[in-house]
C-alpha positions in Angstrom: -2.3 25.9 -1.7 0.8 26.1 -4.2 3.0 26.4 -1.3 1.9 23.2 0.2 2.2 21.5 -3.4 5.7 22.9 -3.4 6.9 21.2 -0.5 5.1 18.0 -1.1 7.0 18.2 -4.2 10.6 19.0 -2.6 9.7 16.5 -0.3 8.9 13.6 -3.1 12.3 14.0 -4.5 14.3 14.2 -1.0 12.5 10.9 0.2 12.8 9.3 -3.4 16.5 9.5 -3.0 16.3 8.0 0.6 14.9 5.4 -0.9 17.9 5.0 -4.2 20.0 4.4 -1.3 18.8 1.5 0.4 20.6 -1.8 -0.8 18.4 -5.0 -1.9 19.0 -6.5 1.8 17.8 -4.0 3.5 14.7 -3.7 1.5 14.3 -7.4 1.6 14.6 -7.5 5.3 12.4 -5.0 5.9 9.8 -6.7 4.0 10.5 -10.0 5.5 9.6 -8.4 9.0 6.6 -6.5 7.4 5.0 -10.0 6.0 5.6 -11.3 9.6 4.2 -8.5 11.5 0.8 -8.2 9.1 0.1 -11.7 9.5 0.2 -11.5 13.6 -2.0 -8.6 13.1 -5.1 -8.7 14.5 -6.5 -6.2 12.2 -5.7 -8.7 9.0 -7.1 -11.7 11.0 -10.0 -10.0 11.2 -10.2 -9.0 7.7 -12.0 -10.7 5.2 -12.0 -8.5 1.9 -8.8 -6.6 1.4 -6.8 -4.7 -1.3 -2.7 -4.7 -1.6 -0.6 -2.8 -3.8 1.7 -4.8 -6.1 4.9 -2.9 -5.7 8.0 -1.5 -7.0 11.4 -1.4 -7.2 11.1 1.1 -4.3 8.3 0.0 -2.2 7.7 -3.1 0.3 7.7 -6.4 -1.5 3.9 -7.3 -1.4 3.7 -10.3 -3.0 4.8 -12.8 0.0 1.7 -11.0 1.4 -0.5 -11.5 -1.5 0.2 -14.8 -1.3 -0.6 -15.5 2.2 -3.8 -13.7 1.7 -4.7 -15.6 -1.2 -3.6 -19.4 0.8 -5.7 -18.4 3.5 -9.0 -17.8 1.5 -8.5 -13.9 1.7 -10.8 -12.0 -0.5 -8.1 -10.0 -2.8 -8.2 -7.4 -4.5 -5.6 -5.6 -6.4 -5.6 -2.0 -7.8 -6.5 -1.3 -11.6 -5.8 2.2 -13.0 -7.0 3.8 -15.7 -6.7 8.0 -16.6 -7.2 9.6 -13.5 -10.0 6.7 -12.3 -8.5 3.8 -9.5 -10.8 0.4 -9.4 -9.9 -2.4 -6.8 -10.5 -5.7 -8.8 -10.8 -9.5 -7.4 -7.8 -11.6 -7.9 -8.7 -15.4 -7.6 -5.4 -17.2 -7.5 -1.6 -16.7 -8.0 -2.4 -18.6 -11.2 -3.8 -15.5 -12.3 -2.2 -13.0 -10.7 1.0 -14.6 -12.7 -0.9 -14.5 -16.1 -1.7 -10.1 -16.0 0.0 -8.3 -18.2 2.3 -5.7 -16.7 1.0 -1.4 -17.2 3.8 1.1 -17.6 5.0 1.4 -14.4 5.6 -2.4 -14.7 2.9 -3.4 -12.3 0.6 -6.0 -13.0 -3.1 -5.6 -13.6 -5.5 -6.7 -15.9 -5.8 -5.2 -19.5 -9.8 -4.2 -19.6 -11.1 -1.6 -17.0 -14.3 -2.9 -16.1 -15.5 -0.9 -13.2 -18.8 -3.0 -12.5 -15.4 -5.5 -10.9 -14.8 -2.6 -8.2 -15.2 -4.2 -4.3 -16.8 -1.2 -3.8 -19.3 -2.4 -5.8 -19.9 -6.2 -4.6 -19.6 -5.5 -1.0 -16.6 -2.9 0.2 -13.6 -3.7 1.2 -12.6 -4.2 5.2 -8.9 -3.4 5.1 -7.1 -1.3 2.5 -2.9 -1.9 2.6 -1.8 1.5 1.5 1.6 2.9 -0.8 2.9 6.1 -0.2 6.3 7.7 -0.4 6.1 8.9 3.4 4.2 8.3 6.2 4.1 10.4 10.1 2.7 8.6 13.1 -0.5 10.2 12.8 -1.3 9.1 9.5 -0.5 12.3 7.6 0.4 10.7 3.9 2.6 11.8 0.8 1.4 10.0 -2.3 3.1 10.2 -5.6 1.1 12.7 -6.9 -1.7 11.2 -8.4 -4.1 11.4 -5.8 -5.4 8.1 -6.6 -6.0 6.1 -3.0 -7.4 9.7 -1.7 -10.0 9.3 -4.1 -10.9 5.6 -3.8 -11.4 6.4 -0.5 -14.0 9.4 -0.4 -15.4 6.9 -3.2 -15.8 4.4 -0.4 -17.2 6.8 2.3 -19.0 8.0 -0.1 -21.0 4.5 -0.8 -21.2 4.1 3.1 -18.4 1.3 3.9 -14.9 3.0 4.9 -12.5 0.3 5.2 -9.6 0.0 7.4 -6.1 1.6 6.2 -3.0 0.3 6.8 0.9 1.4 5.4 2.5 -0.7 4.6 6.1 0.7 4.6 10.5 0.9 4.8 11.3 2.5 8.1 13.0 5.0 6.3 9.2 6.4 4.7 7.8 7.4 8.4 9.3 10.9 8.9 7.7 13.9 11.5 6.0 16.0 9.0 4.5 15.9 6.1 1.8 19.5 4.7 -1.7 18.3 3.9 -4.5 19.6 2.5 -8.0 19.1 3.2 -8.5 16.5 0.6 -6.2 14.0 2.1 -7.3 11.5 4.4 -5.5 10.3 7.0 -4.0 6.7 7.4 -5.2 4.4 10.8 -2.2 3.0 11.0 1.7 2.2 10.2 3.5 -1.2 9.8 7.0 -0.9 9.5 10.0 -2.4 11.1 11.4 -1.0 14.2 14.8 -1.0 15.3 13.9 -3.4 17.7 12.4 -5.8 14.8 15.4 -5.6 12.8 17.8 -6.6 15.6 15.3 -9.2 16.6 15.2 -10.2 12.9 19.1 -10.0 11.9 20.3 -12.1 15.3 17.2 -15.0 14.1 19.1 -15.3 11.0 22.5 -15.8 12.3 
C-alpha cells in the first residue's frame, strides 16, 4: 500500500515536469485536435448529459468543448468541490459559466455547494470527460491525489447509473504503466492526439 502511494507520488512529479516543458503551441494544438476528435465521436453524439473539467495551465483546454456542448443543447455539467466532497452541477449558458467566481486553483465554479444540484441526483450523467495527470491504454489512471473522480464515480454506481468515461488528454499523459489500487476505477477510453493527428493537423495549417 505505501509502496504503491510512493510511486504514484514519484510518478506525479516526473510527469508534472513533462508537462512544464511543453510550450503554449503544443498544448494549444493538441487541444485543437482533441475538440475536433470529441466532436466526431460517436460516444459524445450520443451523449446527452455530460460533465467536463474546466482546466489548467497544464491540462487540455476544455472550454472550446464546453462551448460546443453548450451550442448544441448539451446537458453540462461542471465539477464543484468542496473538502473532500466532488458535486457535478448544471451549467446553463456561457453567460454563466463567464459570471463564477474562480476557487483556488483558479478554476471556476459556483460559490455555494448545494449538493441537491448534483446530476446524480436529477437523472445521472451519460458521459464523464475525465483529468488526470497520466493515463495507460487500458484505462489505468494517476489523479492528483485527491481521489475526487474515483469517488464520484463509486457515488454513481452506487445510485445505479455508471456513466461513460472518457480522458481527455496531451499525448505526453498516456504512458505504459501506472500502480493501482483497488479503489481506482478504470477509464473506458483515451482521446488524445496521435502522431498521425498532429501531422495531419500541422500540414492543414500550412
Amino acid at each position: 500500500m505505501a509502496s504503491v502511494k510512493q510511486a504514484k507520488s514519484v510518478l506525479r512529479q516526473q510527469i508534472k515536469q513533462t508537462l512544464k516543458s511543453l510550450s503554449q503551441h503544443d498544448k494549444d494544438m493538441q487541444s485543437a485536435i482533441i475538440h475536433h476528435k470529441v466532436l466526431a465521436s460517436d460516444v459524445y453524439k450520443s451523449s446527452q448529459r455530460i460533465s467536463i473539467f474546466l482546466p489548467i495551465n497544464d491540462e487540455v483546454n476544455t472550454l472550446p468543448i464546453l462551448k460546443s456542448m453548450l451550442e448544441s443543447g448539451k446537458q453540462c455539467f461542471i465539477p464543484h468541490c468542496q473538502g473532500q466532497d466532488m458535486i457535478m452541477v448544471p451549467l446553463e449558458s456561457w453567460e454563466a459559466f463567464e459570471k463564477l467566481p474562480s476557487n483556488s486553483w483558479g478554476i471556476k465554479q459556483p460559490t455555494e455547494f448545494d449538493a441537491s444540484q448534483d446530476a446524480i441526483n436529477s437523472g445521472g450523467l451519460d458521459l464523464v470527460f475525465m483529468p488526470g495527470l497520466a493515463f495507460t491504454q487500458r484505462g489505468a489512471r494517476l489523479g492528483r491525489g485527491k481521489g475526487y473522480y474515483d469517488k464520484y464515480l463509486r457515488k454513481c454506481a452506487d445510485a445505479g447509473r455508471m456513466p461513460y468515461t472518457e480522458a481527455l488528454i496531451f499525448r505526453q499523459q498516456v504512458i505504459d504503466d501506472i500502480p493501482t489500487q483497488d479503489h481506482d476505477i478504470l477509464i473506458d477510453s483515451l482521446i488524445y492526439p496521435t502522431q498521425q493527428d498532429l501531422e495531419a493537423f500541422s500540414h492543414s495549417s500550412k
